[in-house]
Structures are given as structure tokens and as C-alpha cells.
C-alpha positions in Angstrom: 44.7 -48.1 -100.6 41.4 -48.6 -102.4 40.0 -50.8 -99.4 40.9 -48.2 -96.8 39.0 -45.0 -99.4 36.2 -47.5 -99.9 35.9 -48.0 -95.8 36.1 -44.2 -95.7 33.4 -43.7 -98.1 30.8 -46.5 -96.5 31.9 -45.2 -92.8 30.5 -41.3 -94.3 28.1 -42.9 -95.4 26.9 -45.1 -92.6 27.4 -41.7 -90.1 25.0 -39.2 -92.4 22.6 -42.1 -92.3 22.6 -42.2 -88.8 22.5 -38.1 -88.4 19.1 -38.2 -91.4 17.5 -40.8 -89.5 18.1 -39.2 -85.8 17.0 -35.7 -87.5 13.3 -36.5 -87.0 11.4 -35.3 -83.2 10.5 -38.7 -81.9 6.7 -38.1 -80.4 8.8 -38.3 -76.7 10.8 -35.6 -77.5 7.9 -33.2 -78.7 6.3 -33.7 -75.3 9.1 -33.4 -73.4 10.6 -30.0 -75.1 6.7 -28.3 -75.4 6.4 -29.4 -71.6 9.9 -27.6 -70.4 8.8 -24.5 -72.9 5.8 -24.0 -70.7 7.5 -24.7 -67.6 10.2 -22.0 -68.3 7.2 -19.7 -69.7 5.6 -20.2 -66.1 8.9 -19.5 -64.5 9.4 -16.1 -66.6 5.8 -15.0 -65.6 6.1 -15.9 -61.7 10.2 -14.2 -61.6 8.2 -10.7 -62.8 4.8 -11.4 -61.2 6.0 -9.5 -58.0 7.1 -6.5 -59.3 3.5 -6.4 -61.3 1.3 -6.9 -58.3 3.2 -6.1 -55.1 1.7 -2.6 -54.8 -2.1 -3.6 -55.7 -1.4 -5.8 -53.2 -0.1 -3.7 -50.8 -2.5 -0.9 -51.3 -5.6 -3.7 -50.5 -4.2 -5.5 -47.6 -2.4 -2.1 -46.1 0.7 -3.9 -46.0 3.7 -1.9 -44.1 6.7 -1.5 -46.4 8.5 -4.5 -44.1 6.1 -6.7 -45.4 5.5 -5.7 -48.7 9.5 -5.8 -49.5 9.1 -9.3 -48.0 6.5 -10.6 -50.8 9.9 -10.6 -53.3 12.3 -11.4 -50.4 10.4 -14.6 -49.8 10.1 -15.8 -53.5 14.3 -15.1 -54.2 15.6 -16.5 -51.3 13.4 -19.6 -51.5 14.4 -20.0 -55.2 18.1 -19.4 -54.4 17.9 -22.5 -51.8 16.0 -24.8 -53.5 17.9 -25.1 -57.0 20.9 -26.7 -55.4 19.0 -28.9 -53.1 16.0 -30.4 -55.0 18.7 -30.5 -58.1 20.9 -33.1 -55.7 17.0 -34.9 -55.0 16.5 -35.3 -58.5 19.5 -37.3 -58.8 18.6 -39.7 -56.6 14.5 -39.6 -57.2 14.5 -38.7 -60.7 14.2 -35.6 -62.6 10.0 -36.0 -63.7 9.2 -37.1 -60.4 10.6 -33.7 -58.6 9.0 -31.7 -61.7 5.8 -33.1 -61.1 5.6 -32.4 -57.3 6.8 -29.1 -58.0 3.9 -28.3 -60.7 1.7 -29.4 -58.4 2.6 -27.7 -55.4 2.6 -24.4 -57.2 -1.2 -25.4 -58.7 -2.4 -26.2 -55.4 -0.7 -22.9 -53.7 -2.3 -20.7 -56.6 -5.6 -22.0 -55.8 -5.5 -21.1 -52.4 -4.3 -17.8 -52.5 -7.0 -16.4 -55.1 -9.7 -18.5 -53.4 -8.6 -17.6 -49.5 -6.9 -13.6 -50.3 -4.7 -12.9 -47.1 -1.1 -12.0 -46.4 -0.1 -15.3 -44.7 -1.8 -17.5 -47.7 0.1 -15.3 -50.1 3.5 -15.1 -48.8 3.2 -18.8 -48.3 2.2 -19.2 -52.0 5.3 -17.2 -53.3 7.8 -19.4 -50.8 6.4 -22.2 -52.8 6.5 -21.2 -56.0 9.8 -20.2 -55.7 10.4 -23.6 -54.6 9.4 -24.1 -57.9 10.8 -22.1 -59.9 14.2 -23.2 -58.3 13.1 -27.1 -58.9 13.1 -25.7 -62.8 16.2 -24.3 -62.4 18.1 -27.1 -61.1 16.9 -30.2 -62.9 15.1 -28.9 -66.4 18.4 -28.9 -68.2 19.1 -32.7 -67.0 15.4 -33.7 -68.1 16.1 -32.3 -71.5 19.7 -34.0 -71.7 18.0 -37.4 -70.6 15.1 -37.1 -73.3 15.9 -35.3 -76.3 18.8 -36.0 -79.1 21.9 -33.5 -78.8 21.3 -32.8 -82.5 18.0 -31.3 -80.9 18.7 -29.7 -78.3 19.1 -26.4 -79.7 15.9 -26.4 -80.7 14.5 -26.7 -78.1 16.9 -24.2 -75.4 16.0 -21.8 -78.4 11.8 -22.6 -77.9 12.5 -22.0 -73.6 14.2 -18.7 -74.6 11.5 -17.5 -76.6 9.0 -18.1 -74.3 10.7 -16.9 -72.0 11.4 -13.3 -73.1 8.2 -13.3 -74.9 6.0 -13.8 -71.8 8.6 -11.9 -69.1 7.2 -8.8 -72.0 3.5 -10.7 -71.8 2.9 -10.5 -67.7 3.8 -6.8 -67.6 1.3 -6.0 -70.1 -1.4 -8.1 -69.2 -1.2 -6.8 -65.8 -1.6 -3.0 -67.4 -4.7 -4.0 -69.2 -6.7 -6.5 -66.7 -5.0 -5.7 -63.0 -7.2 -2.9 -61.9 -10.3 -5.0 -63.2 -10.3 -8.2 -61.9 -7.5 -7.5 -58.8 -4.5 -8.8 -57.8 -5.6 -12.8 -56.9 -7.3 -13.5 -59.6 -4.6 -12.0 -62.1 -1.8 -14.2 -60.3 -4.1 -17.3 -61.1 -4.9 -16.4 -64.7 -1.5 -15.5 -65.7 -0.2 -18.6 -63.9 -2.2 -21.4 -64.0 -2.4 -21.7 -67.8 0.9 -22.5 -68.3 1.2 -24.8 -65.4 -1.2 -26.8 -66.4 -0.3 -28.2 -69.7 2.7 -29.8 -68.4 1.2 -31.4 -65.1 -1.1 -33.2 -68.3 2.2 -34.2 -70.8 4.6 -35.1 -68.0 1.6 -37.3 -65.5 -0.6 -38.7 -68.5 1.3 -38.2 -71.9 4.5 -39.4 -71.8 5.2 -43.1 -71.7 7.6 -44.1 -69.1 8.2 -47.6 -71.1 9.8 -45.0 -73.7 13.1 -45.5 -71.4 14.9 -42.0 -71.9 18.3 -44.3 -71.5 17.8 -45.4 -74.8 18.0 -41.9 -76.2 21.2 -41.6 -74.3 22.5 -44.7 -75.4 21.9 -44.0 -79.6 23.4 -40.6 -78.5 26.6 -42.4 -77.5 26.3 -44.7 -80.6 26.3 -41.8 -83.1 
């Protein structure tokens, strides 16, 4: 009886060990959660970026109301597609790889559409970037699961939701104060681009692949 209390007791005390010691944000796991925050943040600002700008838009490019409904059209149904698709390619190719091509796709269509301001180079823009908001959808909670502890995670769903309520407030606002001075292209590349940026940085230059993200998975299954 005393050996099987005594295994009790080391076993508790073996298993709080384990839960103080995995209770401290390996520098991996910082990266990784701050990179998904912004991500999601640049997801919130693009899902309520049409309904801030379609009618500057419209009003400067004398878009029909066919074409004008299309600018959100184009961006939903894109989105809709992509997050079951590129969520089945980042099983196969691998969750960072598919965020990384979708941050940079988005960078590269938001550059063109404030530099080069027409219909075709816009709508093309918002089918991308819904791409990439899709992309988000489908793999961000997988890259999370492979990188940071369970005892973790709700930290870090609880930093995406903040963001992301905070800035879907931020983008309505900030289009109120600086839309009608700068106009519509360059306020969809300064409310954008600086929070796609950051991540392109953590995920391409930051993050050290030799940190393998199986091993947080496999001390996840130890514990």
C-alpha cells in the first residue's frame, strides 16, 4: 500500500514538473503565435476593406453597379474556394510553405494595384487576396497545432481574436479619418501592407526550420 501512495505521489510529482517546465513560450512559439496574430489581423482588415472603399472606388473609376457588386463577389467566392483546396495542398506541401506563397502573393497584388489604379488590376487584387485569406483559413489552425504547446494554445487563439475584432473596428475608422485624403489605392496599401509584412519576415527569415515542429508534437504526446 505504501509503495503504490509513494508511486502516486512521485508520478504527481513527475506530471506538474513536466506541465512547470512546458509553461514557458519557447522563442519558436512566440514567432509563430505573433506571426498567425498578424496574419488573422490582415485577414480582418481585407474581409471589411470592401465595404470601406467600394464606393470611393466606384465613384472614381464610374463603375456600373454590376461591377461594383462584383469587387465583393470576387473576394467571397474566391475565399470560399480556396480554404478547402489550398488546406488539402498544405497537407501534402506543408503548412509554412502555402503561408508564405500566400503572403507574398497578396504583397505583390497590393503593390500593383495602388501603383497601376484600374478596374482589371483591382478586381484581380481582391481574387488574390481572397485566395489569401482562404489559405489563412484553411491551414492557420494546423500551423498553430504543429508549433505551439496545447497548454498554449489558448493564448494564443485568444491574441488572433483580439486582433481580430480590434482591427475589423480599426479599418472602418481609419478609412473615416484618411480615405477622402489620400484615396482609395493608397488606403488599401497602408492598411494592408503593414500587417502583411511582419509575418513574410518571422515565417522566411526568423524561424528556424532545424527547430523540427515534430518535436513539439512529440513532448505534447509525452505529457
Amino acid at each position: 500500500m505504501a509503495s503504490v501512495i509513494k508511486s502516486d505521489v512521485t508520478y504527481a510529482h513527475e506530471e506538474s514538473s513536466l506541465v512547470k517546465k512546458g509553461s514557458t513560450w519557447s522563442r519558436r512559439e512566440v514567432l509563430v503565435t505573433v506571426s498567425i496574430t498578424l496574419i488573422k489581423v490582415a485577414d480582418s482588415v481585407e474581409l471589411y476593406l470592401p465595404g470601406v472603399v467600394t464606393q470611393s472606388v466606384a465613384c472614381q473609376l464610374k463603375l456600373s453597379r454590376l461591377l461594383e457588386n462584383f469587387l465583393g463577389v470576387s473576394f467571397y467566392v474566391s475565399l470560399a474556394v480556396s480554404t478547402l483546396v489550398f488546406g488539402l495542398m498544405a497537407n501534402r506541401w506543408g503548412t509554412k510553405r502555402i503561408l508564405l506563397i500566400s503572403q507574398y502573393a497578396s504583397i505583390a497584388s497590393i503593390a500593383i494595384c495602388a501603383l497601376l489604379p484600374a478596374y482589371i488590376t483591382l478586381i484581380s487584387s481582391r481574387i488574390v487576396i481572397g485566395v489569401s485569406v482562404g489559405i489563412s483559413f484553411g491551414v492557420l489552425t494546423t500551423y498553430l497545432g504543429e508549433n505551439v504547446l496545447v497548454e498554449h494554445m489558448a493564448w494564443a487563439y485568444l491574441l488572433g481574436a483580439v486582433g481580430w475584432t480590434v482591427f475589423s473596428a480599426w479599418v472602418s475608422l481609419f478609412g473615416y479619418l484618411v480615405l477622402d485624403l489620400i484615396g482609395w489605392r493608397w488606403f488599401i496599401a497602408c492598411s494592408s501592407l503593414p500587417f502583411f509584412l511582419p509575418p513574410v519576415i518571422i515565417l522566411q527569415f526568423l524561424l528556424d526550420d532545424t527547430d523540427d515542429p515534430d518535436e513539439v508534437n512529440g513532448s505534447q504526446g509525452l505529457q
